[in-house]
C-alpha positions in Angstrom: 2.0 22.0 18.0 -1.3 22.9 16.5 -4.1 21.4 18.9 -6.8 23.2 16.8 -8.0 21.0 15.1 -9.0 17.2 16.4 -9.8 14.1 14.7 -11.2 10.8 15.9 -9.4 8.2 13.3 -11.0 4.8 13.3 -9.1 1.7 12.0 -9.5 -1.9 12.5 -6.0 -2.6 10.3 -3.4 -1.5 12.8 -0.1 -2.7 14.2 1.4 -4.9 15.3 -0.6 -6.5 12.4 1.2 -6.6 9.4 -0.1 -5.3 6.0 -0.3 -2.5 3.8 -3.1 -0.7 5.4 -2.0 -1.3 8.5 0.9 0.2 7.8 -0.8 3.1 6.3 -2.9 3.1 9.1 0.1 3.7 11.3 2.1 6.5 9.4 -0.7 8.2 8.7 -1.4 8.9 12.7 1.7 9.3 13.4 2.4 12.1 10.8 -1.2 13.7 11.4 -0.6 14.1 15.1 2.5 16.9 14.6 -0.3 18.7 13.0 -3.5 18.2 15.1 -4.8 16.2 18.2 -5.9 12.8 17.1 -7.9 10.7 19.3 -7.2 6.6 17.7 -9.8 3.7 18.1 -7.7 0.9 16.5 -8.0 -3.4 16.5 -5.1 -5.2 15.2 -6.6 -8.6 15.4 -8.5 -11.3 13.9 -11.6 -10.7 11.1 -12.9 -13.0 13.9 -12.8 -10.6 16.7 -14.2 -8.0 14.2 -17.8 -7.7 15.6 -16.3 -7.2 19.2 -14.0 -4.4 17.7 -17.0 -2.4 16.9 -19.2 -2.5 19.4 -16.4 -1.2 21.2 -15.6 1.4 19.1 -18.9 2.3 19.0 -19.4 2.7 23.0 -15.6 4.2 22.6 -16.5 6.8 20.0 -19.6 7.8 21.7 -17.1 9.4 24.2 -14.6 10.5 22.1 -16.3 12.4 19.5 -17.9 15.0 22.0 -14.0 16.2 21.5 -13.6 15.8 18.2 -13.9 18.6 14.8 -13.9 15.7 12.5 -14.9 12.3 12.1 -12.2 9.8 10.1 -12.9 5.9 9.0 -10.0 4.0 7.8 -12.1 2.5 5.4 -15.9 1.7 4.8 -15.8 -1.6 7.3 -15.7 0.5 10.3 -17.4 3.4 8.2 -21.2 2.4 9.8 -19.7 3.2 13.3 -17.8 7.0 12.2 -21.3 7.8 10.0 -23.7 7.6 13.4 -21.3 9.1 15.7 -21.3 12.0 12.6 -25.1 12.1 12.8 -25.4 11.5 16.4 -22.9 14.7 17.4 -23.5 16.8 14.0 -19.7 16.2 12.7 -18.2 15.9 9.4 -16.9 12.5 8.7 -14.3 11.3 6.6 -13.7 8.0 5.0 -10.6 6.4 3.3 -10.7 3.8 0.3 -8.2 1.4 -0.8 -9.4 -0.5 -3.4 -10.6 -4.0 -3.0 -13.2 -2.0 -0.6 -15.1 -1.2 -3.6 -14.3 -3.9 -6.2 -15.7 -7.2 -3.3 -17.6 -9.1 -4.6 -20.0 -9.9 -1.9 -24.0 -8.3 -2.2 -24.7 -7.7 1.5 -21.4 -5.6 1.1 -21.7 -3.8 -1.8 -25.4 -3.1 -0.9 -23.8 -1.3 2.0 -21.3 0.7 0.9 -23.7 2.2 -2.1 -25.5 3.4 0.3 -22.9 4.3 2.8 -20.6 6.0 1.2 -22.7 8.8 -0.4 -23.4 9.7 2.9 -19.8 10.7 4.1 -18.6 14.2 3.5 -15.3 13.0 1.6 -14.2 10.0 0.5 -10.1 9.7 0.6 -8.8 7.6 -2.9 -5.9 6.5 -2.2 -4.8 6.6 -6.2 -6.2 7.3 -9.2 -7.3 3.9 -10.3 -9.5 4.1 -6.8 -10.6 7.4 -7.4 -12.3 6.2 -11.1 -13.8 3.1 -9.4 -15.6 5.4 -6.8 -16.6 7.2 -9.6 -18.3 4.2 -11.4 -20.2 3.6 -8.5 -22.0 6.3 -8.7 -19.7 9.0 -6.0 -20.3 13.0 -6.5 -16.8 13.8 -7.8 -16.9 16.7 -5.4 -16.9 14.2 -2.7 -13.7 12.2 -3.5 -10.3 13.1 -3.1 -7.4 11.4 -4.8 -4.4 11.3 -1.6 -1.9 8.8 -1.8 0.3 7.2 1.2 3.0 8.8 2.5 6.3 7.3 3.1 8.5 8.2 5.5 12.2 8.1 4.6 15.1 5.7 6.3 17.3 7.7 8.6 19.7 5.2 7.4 20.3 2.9 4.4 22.6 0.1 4.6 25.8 0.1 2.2 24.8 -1.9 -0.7 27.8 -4.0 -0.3 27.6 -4.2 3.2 23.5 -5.4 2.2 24.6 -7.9 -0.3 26.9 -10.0 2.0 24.6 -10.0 4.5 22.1 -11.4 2.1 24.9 -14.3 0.6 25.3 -15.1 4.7 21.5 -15.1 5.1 21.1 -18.1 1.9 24.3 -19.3 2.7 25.6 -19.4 -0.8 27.6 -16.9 -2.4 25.8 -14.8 -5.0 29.2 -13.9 -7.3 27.7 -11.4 -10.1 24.4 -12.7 -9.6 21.5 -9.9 -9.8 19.1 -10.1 -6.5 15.2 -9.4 -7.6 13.0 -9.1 -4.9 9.2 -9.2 -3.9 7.1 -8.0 -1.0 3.5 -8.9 0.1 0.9 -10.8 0.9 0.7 -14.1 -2.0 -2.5 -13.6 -3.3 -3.1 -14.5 -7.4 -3.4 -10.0 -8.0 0.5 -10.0 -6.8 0.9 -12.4 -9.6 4.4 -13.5 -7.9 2.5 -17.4 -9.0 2.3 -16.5 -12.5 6.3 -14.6 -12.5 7.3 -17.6 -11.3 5.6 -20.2 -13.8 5.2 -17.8 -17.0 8.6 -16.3 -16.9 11.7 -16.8 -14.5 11.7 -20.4 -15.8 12.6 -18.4 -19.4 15.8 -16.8 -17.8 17.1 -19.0 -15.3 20.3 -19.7 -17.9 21.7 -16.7 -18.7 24.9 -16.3 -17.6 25.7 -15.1 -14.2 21.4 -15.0 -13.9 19.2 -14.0 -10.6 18.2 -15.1 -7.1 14.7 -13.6 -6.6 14.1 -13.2 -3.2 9.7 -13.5 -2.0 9.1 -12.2 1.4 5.1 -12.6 2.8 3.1 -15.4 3.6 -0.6 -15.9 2.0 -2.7 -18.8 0.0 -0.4 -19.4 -2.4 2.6 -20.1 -0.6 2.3 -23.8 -1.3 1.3 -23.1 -4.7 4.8 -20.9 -5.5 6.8 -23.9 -3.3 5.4 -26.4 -5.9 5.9 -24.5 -8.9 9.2 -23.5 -8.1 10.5 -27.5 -7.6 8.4 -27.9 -10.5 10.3 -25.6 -13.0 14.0 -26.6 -11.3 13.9 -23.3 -9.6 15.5 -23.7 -6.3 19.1 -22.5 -7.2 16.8 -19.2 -8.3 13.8 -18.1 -6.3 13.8 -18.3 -2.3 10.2 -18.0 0.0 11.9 -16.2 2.7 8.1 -15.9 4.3 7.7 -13.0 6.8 10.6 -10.6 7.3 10.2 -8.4 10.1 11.6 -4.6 9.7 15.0 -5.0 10.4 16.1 -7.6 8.3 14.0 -6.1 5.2 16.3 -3.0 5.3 19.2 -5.1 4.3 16.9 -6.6 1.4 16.1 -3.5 0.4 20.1 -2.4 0.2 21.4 -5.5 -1.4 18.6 -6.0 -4.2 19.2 -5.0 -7.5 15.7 -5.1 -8.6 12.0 -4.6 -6.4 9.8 -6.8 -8.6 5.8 -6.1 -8.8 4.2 -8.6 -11.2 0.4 -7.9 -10.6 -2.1 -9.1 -12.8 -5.6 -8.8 -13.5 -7.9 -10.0 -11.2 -12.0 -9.8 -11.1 -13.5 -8.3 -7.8 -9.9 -7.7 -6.5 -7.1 -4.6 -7.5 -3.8 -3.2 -6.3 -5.2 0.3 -4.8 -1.7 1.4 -4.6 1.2 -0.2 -3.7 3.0 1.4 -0.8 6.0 -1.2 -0.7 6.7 0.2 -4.1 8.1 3.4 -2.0 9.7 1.5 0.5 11.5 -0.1 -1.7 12.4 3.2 -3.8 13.0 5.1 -0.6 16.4 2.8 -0.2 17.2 3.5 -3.6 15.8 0.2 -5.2 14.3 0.2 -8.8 10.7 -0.7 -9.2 10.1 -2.9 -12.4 6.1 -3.5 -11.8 2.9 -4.6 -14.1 1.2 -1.3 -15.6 -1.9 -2.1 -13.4 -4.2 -0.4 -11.0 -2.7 2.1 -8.1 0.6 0.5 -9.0 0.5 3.5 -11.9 0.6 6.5 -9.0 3.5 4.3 -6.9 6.0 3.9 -9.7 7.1 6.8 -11.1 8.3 5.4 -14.3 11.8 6.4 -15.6 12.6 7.9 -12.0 11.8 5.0 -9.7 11.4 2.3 -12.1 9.7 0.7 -15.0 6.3 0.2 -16.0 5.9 -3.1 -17.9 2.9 -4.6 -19.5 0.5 -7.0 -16.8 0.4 -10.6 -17.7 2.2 -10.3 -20.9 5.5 -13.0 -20.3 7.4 -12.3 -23.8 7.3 -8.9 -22.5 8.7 -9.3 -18.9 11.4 -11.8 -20.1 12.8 -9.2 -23.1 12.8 -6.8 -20.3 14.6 -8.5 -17.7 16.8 -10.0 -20.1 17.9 -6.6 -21.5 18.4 -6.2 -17.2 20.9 -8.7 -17.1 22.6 -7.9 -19.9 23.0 -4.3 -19.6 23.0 -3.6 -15.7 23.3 0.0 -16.2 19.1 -0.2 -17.5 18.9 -0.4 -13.3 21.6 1.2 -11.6 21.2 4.6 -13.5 17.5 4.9 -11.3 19.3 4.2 -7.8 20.6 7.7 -7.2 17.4 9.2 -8.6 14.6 6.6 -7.5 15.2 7.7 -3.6 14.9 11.5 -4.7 11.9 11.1 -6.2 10.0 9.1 -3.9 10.9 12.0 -1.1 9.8 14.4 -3.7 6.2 13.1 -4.6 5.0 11.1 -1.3 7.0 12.5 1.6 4.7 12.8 4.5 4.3 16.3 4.9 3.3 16.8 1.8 0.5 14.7 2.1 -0.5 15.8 5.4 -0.7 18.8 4.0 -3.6 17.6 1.4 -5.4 16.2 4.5 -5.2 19.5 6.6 -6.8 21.2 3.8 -9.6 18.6 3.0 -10.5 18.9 7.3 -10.6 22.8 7.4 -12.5 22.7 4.0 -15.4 20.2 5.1 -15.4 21.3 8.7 -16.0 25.4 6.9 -18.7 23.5 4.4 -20.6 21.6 7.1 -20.8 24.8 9.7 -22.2 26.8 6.9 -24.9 24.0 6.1 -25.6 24.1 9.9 -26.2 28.0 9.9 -28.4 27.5 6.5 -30.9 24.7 8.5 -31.4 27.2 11.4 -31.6 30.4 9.2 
């Protein structure tokens, strides 16, 4: 194992919390420690607790980077912490953006990160949409890198038969020739999930043999989708399943005929990326999603699934019409929406992009440290 090279990785979106970043968080230091030491400072609580987390990793870090080549925030919240120990110990420092990050609408915030992030040695995008928004701000585009999440492939996918029964015992009703849609996430208005189910399952629910769409996450408007789906005479259709843990998503994963991302637009908040996209690809499930944001970089359309116009319902409805009627439109991506995912976002290959970023700043920043005493 190459202990070469060490990195003090910062995060306050860890596990066991649950999340996208968190999970991100996670991979990420687990795949970067085959390839180097990495020393973690992590919080996996409250917003609350916040203030506590980094004062401690603060008086944390203060030890830990004495051992450290490279400095890494997991994004620009804790990035006040990774830029003094940087100056403090003479380190290059690292930080990764996902998104809302640079779109919040709040001016203390975005008064901080202008003048924050300029200041880092490389600023990690985790998609191209991200990348463009750093750009608007004002970033050197020498200092931003475009790396997306990794994904690290299922030892072992459930038989899709196997998947669907255990999905007709889990609703207790059985699903005949029924297609199974699913959704993952948080239920925030970007995911949209509020608007799929008002604008256009309620446009579909007759067709003949039809859908069960499956929602799995909690968030602000669960109550809102619960109303709107007794509202619209949904309740034979859509399920809030609420959170899932690991296990049990597998099977949802195998049984679903459909992943379903209906993001729309939203000011001051955006999809950086979309990593359950993969997952859901990575068990072989098609990804019909809203042309939108980092969702563009996680669907690779006509591989792992479709790109469809955000907020337009005649659209979606044609769309998953032509799904029910002509099966085929998803089950020709299964075999090749797994390959493709391991292809593009397989972890090694993106640890490979971060290697070369760390050896290419750390080179950059000793030469600028021979220039200032020469």
């Amino acid at each position: 194992m190459n202990r070469h090279l060490r990195i003090l990785f910062i995060t306050r979106k860890y596990p066991p919390s649950v999340g996208g970043m968190e999970r991100l968080s996670y991979q990420f230091v687990n795949n970067i420690s085959k390839r180097a030491q990495v020393f973690v400072i992590s919080w996996s609580g409250s917003r609350i607790g916040l203030p506590w987390f980094l004062m401690y990793a603060l008086g944390r870090g203060l030890y830990l980077a004495r051992k450290a080549d490279v400095l890494h925030a997991g994004d620009p919240v804790v990035g006040p912490v990774v830029w003094f120990l940087g100056r403090f110990y003479h380190l290059p420092i690292v930080v990764n953006v996902h998104g809302l990050d640079l779109v919040f609408d709040f001016p203390a915030y975005r008064l901080l990160i202008s003048r924050l992030l300029p200041r880092f040695h490389r600023i990690v995008c985790i998609s191209r949409a991200v990348y463009s928004k750093a750009l608007e701000m004002g970033l050197e585009p020498e200092r931003c890198r475009v790396i997306h999440p990794g994904i690290d492939m299922p030892s072992q996918v459930p038989e899709r038969d196997l998947a669907r029964r255990y999905i007709e015992n889990w609703l207790k009703k059985p699903l005949a020739n029924r297609q199974i849609w699913l959704t993952v996430g948080r239920l925030v208005a970007r995911k949209g999930v509020a608007w799929f189910c008002e604008q256009v399952l309620p446009r579909l629910r007759d067709i003949i043999n039809g859908f069960i769409y499956l929602i799995v996450g909690t968030g602000p408007e669960f109550q809102y989708i619960h109303k709107i789906i007794r509202r619209f005479n949904l309740t034979n259709h859509v399920y809030l399943l609420g959170l899932v843990d690991d296990k049990h998503l597998s099977w949802l994963y195998s049984g679903a005929d459909a992943f379903i991302m209906p993001n729309i637009p939203q000011r001051y908040d955006m999809e950086g990326f979309g990593i359950v996209a993969l997952e859901a690809a990575a068990y072989g499930l098609p990804v019909i999603a809203a042309r939108i944001d980092g969702i563009q970089d996680a669907v690779i359309e006509g591989e792992s699934g479709y790109l469809l116009v955000p907020g337009d319902a005649e659209v979606w409805v044609n769309f998953l019409r032509s799904c029910l009627i002509h099966p085929s439109l998803l089950e020709d991506l299964r075999p090749r929406a797994r390959s493709a995912v391991h292809s593009f976002f397989e972890w090694n290959k993106i640890i490979d992009s971060y290697m070369n970023m760390y050896y290419e700043i750390i080179n950059d920043h000793s030469s600028n440290q021979l220039k200032k005493i020469f």
